[in-house]
TORDRENBA-261127 format. One record per residue (C-alpha): x, y, z. Coordinates in Angstrom, 2 decimals. Example, Ala and Ser with C-alpha at 12.3 -4.5 7.8 and 13.67 -1.06 7.14 Angstrom:
REM residues 2
@east: 12.30	north: -4.50	up: 7.80 .
@east: 13.67	north: -1.06	up: 7.14 .
***
This chain:
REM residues 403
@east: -1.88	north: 44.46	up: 16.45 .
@east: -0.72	north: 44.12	up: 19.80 .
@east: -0.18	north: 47.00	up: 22.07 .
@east: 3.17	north: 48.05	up: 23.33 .
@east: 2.20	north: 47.78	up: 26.62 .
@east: 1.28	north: 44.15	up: 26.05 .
@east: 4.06	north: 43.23	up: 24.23 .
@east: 6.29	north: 44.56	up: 26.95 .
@east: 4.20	north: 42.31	up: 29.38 .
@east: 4.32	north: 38.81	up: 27.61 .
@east: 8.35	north: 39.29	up: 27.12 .
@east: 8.78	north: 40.01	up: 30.70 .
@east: 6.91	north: 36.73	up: 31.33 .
@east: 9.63	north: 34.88	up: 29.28 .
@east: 11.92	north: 33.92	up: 32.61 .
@east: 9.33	north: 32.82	up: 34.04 .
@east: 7.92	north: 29.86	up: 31.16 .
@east: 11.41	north: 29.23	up: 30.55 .
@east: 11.14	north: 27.50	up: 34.53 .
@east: 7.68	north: 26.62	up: 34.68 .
@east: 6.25	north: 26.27	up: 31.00 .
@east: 6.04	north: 21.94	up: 31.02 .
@east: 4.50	north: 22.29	up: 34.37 .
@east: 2.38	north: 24.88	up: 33.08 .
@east: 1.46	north: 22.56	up: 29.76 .
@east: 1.02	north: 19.34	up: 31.51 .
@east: -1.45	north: 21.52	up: 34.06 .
@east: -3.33	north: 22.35	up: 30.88 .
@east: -3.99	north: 19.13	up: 29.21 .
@east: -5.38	north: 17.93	up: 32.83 .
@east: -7.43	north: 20.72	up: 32.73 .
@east: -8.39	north: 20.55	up: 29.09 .
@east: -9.31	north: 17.01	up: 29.22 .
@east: -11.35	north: 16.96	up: 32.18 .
@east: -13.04	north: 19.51	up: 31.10 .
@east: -13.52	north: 18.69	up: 27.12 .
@east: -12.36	north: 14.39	up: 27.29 .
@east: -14.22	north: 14.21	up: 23.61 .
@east: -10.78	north: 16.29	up: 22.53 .
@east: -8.88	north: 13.66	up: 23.54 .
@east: -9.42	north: 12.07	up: 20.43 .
@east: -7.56	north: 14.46	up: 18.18 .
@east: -4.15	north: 13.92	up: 20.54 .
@east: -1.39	north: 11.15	up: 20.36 .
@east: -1.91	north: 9.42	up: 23.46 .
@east: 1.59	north: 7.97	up: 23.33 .
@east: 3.06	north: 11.32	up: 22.67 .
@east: 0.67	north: 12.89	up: 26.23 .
@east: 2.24	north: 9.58	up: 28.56 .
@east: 5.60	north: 10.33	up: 27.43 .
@east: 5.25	north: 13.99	up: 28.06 .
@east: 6.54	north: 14.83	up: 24.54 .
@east: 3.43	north: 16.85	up: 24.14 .
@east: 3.57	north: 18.84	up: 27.25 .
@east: 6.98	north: 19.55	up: 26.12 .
@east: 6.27	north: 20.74	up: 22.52 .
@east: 3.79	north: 22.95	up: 23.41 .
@east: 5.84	north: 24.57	up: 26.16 .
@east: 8.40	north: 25.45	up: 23.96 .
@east: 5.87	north: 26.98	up: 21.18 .
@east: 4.20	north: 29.08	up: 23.93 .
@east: 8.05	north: 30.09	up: 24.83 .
@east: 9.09	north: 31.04	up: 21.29 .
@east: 5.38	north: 32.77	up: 20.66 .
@east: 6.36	north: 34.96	up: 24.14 .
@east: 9.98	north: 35.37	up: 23.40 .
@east: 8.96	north: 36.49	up: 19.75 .
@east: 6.03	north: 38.44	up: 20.61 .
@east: 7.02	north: 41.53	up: 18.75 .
@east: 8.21	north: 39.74	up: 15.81 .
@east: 5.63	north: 37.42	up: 15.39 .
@east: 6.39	north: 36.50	up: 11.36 .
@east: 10.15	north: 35.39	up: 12.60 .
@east: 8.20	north: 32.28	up: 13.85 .
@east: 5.97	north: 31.70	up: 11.08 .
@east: 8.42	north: 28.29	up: 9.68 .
@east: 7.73	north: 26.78	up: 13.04 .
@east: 3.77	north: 27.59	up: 13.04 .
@east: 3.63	north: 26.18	up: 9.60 .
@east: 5.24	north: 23.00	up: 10.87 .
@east: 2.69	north: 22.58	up: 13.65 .
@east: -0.54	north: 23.74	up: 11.66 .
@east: 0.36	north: 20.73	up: 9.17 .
@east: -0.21	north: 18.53	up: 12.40 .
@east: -3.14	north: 20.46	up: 13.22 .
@east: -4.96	north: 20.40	up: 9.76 .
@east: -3.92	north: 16.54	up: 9.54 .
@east: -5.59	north: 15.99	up: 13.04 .
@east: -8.76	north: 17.89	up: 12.35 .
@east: -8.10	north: 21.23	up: 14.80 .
@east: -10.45	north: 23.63	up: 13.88 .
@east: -11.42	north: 27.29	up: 14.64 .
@east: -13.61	north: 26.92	up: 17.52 .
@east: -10.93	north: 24.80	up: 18.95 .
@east: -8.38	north: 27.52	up: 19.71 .
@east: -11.49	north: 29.72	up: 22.38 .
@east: -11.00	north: 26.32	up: 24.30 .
@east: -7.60	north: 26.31	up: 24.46 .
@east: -6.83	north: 29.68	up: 25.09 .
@east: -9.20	north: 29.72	up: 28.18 .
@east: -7.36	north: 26.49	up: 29.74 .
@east: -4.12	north: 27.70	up: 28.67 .
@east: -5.06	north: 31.16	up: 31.01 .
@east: -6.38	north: 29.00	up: 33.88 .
@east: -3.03	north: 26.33	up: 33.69 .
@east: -0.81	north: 29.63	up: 33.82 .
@east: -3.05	north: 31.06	up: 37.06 .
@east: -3.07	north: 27.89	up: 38.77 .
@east: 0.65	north: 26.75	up: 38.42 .
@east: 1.86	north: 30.46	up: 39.47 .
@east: -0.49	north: 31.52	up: 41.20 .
@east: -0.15	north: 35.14	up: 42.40 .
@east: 2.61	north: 35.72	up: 40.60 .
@east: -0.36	north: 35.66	up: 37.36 .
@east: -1.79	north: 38.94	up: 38.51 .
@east: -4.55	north: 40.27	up: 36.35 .
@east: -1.79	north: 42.47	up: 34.14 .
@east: -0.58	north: 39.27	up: 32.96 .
@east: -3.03	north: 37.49	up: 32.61 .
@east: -5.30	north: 39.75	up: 30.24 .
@east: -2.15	north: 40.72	up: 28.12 .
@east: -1.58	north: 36.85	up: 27.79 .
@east: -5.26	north: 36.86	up: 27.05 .
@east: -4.70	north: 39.38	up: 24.13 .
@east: -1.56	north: 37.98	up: 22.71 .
@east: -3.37	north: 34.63	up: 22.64 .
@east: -6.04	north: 35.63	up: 20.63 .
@east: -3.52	north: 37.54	up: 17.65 .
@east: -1.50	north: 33.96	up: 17.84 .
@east: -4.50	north: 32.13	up: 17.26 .
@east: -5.49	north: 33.90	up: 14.72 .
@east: -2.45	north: 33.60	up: 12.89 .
@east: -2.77	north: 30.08	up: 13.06 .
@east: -6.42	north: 29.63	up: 12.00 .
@east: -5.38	north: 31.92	up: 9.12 .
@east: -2.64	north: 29.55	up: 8.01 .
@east: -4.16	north: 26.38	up: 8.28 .
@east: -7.74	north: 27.89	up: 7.02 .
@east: -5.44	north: 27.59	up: 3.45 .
@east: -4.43	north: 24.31	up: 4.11 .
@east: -7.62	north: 23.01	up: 4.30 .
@east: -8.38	north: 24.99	up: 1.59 .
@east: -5.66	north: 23.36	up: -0.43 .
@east: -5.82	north: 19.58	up: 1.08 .
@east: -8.36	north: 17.58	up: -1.08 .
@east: -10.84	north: 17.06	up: 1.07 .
@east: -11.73	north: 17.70	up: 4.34 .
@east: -11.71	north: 14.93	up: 7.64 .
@east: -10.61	north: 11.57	up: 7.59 .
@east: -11.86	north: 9.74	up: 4.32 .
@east: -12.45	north: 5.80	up: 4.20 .
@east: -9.90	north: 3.88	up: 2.05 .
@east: -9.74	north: 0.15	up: 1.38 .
@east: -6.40	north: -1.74	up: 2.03 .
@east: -5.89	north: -3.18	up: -0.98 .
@east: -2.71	north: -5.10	up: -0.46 .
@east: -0.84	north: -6.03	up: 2.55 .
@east: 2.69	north: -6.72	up: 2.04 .
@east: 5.60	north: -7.85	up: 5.01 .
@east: 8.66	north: -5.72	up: 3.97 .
@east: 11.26	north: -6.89	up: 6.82 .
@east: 10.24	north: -8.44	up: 10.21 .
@east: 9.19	north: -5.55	up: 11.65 .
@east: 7.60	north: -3.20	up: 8.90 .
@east: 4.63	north: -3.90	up: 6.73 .
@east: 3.56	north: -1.96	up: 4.18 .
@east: -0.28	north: -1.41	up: 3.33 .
@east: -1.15	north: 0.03	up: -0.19 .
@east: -4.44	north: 2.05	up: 0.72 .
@east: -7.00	north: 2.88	up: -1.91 .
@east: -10.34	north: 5.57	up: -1.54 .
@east: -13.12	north: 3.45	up: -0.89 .
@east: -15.56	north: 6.41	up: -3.23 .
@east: -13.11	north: 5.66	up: -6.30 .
@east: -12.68	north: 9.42	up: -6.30 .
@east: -9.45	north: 10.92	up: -7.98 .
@east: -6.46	north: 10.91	up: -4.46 .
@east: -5.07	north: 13.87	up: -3.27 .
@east: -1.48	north: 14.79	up: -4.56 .
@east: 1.22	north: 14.88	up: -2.13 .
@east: 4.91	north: 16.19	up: -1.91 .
@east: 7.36	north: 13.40	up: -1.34 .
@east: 8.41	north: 13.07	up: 2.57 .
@east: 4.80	north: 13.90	up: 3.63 .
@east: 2.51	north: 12.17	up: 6.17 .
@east: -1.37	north: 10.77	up: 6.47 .
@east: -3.23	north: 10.67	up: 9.46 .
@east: -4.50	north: 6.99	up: 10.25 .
@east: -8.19	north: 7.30	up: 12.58 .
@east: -8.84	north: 4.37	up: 14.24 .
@east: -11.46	north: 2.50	up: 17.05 .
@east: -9.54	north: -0.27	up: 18.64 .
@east: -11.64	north: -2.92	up: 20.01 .
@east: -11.75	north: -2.37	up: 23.92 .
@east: -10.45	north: 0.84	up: 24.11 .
@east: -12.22	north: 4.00	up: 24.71 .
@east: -10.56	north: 6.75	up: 23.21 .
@east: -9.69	north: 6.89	up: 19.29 .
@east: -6.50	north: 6.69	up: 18.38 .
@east: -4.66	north: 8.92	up: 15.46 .
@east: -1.24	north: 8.07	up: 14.35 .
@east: 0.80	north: 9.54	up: 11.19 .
@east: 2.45	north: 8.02	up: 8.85 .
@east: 4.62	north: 9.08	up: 6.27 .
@east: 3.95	north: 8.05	up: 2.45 .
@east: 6.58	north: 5.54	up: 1.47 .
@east: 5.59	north: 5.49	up: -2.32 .
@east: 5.80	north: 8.42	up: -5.23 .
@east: 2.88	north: 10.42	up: -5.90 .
@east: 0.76	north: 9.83	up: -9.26 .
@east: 0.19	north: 6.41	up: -8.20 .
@east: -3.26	north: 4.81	up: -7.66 .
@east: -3.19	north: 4.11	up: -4.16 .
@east: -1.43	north: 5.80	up: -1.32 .
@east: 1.49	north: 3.55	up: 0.83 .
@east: 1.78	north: 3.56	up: 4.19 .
@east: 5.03	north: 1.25	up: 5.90 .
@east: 4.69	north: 0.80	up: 9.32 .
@east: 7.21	north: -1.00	up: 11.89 .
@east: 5.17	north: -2.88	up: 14.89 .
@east: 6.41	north: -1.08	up: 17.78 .
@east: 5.44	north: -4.23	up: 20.42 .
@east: 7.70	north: -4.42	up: 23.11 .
@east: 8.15	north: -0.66	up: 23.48 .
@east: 5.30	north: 1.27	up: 25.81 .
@east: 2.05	north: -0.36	up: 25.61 .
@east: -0.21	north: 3.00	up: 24.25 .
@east: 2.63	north: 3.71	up: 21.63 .
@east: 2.72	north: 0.29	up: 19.91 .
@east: -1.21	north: -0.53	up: 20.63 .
@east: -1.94	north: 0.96	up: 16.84 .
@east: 1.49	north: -0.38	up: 14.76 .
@east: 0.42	north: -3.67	up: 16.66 .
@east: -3.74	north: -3.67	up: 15.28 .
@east: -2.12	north: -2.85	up: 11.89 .
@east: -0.19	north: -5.98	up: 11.67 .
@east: -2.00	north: -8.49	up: 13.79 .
@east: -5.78	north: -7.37	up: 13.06 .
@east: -5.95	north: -4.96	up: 9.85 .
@east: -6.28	north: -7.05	up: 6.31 .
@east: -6.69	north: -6.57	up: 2.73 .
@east: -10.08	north: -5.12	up: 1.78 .
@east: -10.78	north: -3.95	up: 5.43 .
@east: -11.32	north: 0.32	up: 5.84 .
@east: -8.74	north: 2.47	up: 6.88 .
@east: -9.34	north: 6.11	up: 7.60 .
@east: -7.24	north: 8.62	up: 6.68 .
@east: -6.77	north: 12.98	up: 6.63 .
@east: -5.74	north: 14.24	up: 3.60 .
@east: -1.17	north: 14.28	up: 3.06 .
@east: 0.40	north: 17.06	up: 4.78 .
@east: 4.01	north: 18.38	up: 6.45 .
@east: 6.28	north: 20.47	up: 5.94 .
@east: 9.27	north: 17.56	up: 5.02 .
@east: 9.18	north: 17.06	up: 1.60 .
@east: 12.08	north: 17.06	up: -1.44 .
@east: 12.57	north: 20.53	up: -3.38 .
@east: 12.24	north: 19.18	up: -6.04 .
@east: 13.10	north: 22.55	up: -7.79 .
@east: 16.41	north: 21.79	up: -7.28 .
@east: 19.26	north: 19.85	up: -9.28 .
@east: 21.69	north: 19.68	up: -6.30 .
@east: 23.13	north: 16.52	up: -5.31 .
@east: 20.16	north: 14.63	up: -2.89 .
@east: 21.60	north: 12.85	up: 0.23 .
@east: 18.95	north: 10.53	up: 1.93 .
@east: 19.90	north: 9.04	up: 5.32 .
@east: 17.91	north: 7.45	up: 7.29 .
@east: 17.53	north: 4.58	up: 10.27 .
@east: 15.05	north: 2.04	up: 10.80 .
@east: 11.52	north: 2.94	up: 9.80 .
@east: 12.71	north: 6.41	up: 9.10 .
@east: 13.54	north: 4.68	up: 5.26 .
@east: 10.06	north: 5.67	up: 4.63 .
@east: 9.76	north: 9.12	up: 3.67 .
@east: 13.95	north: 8.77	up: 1.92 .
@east: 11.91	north: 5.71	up: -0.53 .
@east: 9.32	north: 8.10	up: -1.54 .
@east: 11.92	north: 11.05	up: -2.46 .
@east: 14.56	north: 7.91	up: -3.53 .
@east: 11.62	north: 7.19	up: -6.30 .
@east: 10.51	north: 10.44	up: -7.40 .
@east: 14.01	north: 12.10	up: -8.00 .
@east: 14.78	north: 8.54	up: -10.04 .
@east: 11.61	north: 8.96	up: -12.17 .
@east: 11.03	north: 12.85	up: -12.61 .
@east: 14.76	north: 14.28	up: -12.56 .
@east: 17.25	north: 11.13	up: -13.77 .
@east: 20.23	north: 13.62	up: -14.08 .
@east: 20.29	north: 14.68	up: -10.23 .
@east: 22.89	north: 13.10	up: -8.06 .
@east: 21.35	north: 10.98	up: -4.92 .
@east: 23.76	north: 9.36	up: -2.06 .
@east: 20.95	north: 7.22	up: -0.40 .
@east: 22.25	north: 5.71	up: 3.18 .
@east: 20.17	north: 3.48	up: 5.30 .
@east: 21.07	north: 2.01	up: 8.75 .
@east: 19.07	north: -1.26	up: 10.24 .
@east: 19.58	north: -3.90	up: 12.80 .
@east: 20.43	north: -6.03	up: 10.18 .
@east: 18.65	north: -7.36	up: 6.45 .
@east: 15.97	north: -9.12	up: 8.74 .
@east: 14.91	north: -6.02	up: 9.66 .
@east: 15.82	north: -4.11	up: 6.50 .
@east: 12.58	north: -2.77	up: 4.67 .
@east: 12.40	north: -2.21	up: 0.98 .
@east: 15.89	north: -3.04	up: 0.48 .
@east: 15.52	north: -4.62	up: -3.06 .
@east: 12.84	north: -2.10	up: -4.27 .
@east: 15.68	north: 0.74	up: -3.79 .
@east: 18.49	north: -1.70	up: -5.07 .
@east: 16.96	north: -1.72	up: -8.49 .
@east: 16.20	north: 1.70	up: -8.61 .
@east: 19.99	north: 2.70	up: -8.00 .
@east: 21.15	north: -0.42	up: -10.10 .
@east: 18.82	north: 1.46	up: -12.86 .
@east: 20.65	north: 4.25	up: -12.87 .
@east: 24.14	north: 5.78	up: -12.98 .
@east: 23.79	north: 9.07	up: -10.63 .
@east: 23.04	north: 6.87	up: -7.33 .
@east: 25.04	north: 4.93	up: -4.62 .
@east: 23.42	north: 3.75	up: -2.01 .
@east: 24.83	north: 2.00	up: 1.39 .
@east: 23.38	north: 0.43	up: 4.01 .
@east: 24.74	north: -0.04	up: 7.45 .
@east: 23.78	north: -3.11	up: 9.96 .
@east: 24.67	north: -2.93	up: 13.36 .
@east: 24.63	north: -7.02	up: 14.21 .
@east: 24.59	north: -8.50	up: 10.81 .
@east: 23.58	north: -12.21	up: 10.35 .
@east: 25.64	north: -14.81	up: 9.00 .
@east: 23.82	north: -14.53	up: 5.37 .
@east: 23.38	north: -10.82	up: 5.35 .
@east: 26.29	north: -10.20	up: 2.79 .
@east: 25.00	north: -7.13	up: 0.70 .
@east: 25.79	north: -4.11	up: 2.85 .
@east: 28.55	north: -1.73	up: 3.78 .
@east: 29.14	north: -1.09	up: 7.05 .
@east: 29.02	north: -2.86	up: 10.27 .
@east: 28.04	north: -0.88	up: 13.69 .
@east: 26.67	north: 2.29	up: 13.41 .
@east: 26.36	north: 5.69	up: 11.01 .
@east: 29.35	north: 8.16	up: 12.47 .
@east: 30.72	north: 11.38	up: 11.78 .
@east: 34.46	north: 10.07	up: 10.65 .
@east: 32.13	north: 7.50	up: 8.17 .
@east: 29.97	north: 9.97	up: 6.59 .
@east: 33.30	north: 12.11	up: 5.74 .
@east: 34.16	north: 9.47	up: 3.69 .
@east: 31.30	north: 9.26	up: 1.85 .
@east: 29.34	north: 12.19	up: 1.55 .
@east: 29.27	north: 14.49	up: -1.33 .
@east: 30.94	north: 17.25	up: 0.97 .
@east: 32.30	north: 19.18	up: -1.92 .
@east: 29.17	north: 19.00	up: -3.80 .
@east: 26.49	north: 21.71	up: -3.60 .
@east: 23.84	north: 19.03	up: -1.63 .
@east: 20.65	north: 19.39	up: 0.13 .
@east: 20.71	north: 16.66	up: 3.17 .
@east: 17.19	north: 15.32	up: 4.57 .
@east: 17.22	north: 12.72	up: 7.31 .
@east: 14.61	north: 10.53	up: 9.71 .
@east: 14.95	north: 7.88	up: 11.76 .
@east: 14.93	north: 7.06	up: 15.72 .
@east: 15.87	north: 10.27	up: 18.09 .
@east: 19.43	north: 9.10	up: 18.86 .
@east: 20.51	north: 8.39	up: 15.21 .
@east: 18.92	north: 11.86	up: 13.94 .
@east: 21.17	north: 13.81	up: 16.99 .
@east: 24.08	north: 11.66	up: 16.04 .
@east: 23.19	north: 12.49	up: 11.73 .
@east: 22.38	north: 16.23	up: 12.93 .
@east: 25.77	north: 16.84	up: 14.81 .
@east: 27.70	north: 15.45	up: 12.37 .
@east: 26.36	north: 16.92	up: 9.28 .
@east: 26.85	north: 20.43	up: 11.72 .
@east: 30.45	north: 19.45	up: 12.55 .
@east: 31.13	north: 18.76	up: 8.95 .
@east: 29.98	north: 22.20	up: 7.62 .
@east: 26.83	north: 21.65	up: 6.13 .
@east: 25.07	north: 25.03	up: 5.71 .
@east: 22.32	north: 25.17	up: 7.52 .
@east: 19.95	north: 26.06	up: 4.68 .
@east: 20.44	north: 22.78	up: 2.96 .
@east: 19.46	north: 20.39	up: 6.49 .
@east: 16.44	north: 18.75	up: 6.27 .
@east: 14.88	north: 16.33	up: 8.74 .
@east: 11.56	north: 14.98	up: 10.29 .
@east: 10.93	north: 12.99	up: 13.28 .
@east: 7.62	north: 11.06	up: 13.69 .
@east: 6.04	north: 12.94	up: 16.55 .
@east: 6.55	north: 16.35	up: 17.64 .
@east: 9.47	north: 18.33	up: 16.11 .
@east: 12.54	north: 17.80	up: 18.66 .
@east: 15.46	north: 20.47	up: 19.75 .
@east: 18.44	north: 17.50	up: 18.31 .
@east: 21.24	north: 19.15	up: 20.40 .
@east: 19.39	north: 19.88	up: 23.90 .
@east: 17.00	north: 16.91	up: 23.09 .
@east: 14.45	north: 18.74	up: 24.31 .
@east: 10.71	north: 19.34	up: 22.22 .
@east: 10.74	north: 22.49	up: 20.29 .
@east: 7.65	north: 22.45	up: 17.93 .
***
């Protein structure tokens, strides 16, 4: 329990990490990784040269400050993060580290505006935040199957569109796999050959659970920055059937309630399909009365994964319609909806608005601002929005990172 006087300290400090906090983040991870470069491997590289990193953890240290003395109003968006965290492998005796780096960023970037007062009651509200997130992701590890990243075989290797490939992943120990909520993620480990650092990327699981093996779809991201696509790129040009993948146990706090029986809308863009299939499949097999609008926008059917896996599914049943948007379609793409893009005045037309739905979404940054205004605009409650972005969590109206 914090004392007043603290409390009182840290808010006052607000103004000041609303101006400085990225400087103040991207001060700490220099810091931090001179200091400790073996941590380096439990961070998205791609995510620290983008400064999408810096960003997110600004904005937590923000919230934790401007919430100080209502810590549990936050507790949603520590859950979100300590998913990442227990995926990654953050630990414990992590959190001293980063507390003591976190002090020296503040000093250094503010200098002697950091007097001692601040610093020690930033020092003591540091230590009840970590502790609230050890506590929370001590159960998760707890509840996640097992603990680190575990070896699995890739047992099949399969092209979905040009771009995505889908890898059906098996334990290598033959031991029973860890259940998972549809719309959740693995954590992929992996040594590239030449580079120094390992790289962990996350992936969402584009299959139902109770299967035998776990599914993975990834899109090659080549062309884009060069530390971003360097693992989508080893996947597809290096990574074969019957070589070892490792992999944390599912987590994330996007998944289907599947508690419910409202009508399901699914929308996603580009690779984003991947955590819609998994919820697509599981409200088709486990609840075959519940309504599901499934929209999907691609470049065009080249690029269009798992198209005729979802086709049959709706085609199997009477309670989904699905439609698929293609910005340039080719001459033979025939079988889709809409040409250009997903739009507010388009989704009025066919959304259930008059239904009682729950709405998830995923895709690229733009489309999910685009998706997130509109469903706003159209009077979605807020309660029954849902949506994940592959990276850390982003603020979709000031596109800024909030989580």
């Amino acid at each position: 329990m914090l004392q007043q006087k603290t409390i009182e300290i840290i808010k006052s400090t607000v103004p000041v990490l609303q101006v400085h906090g990225e400087t103040i983040t991207s001060r700490f991870y220099e810091m931090l990784f001179q200091k400790h470069p073996e941590l380096l491997n439990i961070f998205n590289h791609a995510n620290q040269k983008k400064g999408r990193q810096q960003a997110a953890l600004a904005n937590a240290v923000y919230a934790a400050a401007a919430n100080i003395d209502k810590l549990e109003s936050i507790i949603p968006v520590v859950k979100g993060i300590a998913h990442k965290h227990r995926s990654l492998g953050v630990k414990p005796e992590h959190y001293p580290v980063v507390g003591e780096n976190l002090l020296l960023a503040m000093k250094d970037v503010l200098g002697d505006v950091a007097t001692d007062e601040i610093i020690n009651a930033w020092a003591e509200a540091y230590g009840v935040i970590a502790d609230v997130f050890i506590g929370i992701e001590r159960t998760m590890y707890e509840d996640a199957g097992w603990e680190g990243f575990r070896p699995f075989v890739v047992a099949r290797k399969v092209e979905e569109s040009s771009v995505i490939t889908s890898f059906y992943l098996v334990p290598q120990d033959e031991k029973p796999l860890a259940k998972f909520k549809p719309g959740q993620f693995v954590s992929v480990k992996m040594d590239i050959p030449g580079q120094e650092n390992t790289h962990i990327r996350q992936y969402s699981l584009s299959d139902a659970p109770g299967k035998s093996s776990y599914r993975i779809s990834v899109k090659k991201e080549s062309g884009r920055n060069a530390v971003e696509g360097m693992v989508s790129v080893y996947l597809h040009e290096n990574v074969k059937e019957g070589d070892i993948l490792y992999l944390s146990a599912p987590a994330g706090d996007f998944y289907l309630n599947t508690t419910s029986e409202k009508h399901v809308v699914l929308i996603s863009g580009g690779v984003g399909l991947t955590p819609m299939v998994s919820m697509l499949k599981t409200v088709a097999s486990e609840q075959k009365g519940r309504k599901i609008t499934f929209v999907h926008a691609a470049i065009n059917g080249q690029a269009h994964a798992l198209k005729k896996e979802v086709k049959e599914i709706a085609e199997a049943s009477d309670h989904i319609t699905t439609h698929f948007v293609y910005e340039s379609p080719l001459d033979d793409d025939l079988d889709y909806t809409k040409t250009g893009y997903v739009d507010q005045a388009w989704l009025k037309e066919i959304l259930p608005l008059k239904d009682d739905a729950e709405y998830y979404f995923c895709g690229p940054i733009p489309f999910m601002q685009v998706i997130h205004t509109a469903l706003q605009e159209l009077n979605v409650p807020k309660e029954y929005i849902h949506f994940e972005f592959f990276g850390p969590a982003s603020d979709l109206e000031k596109e800024s990172i909030k989580a």
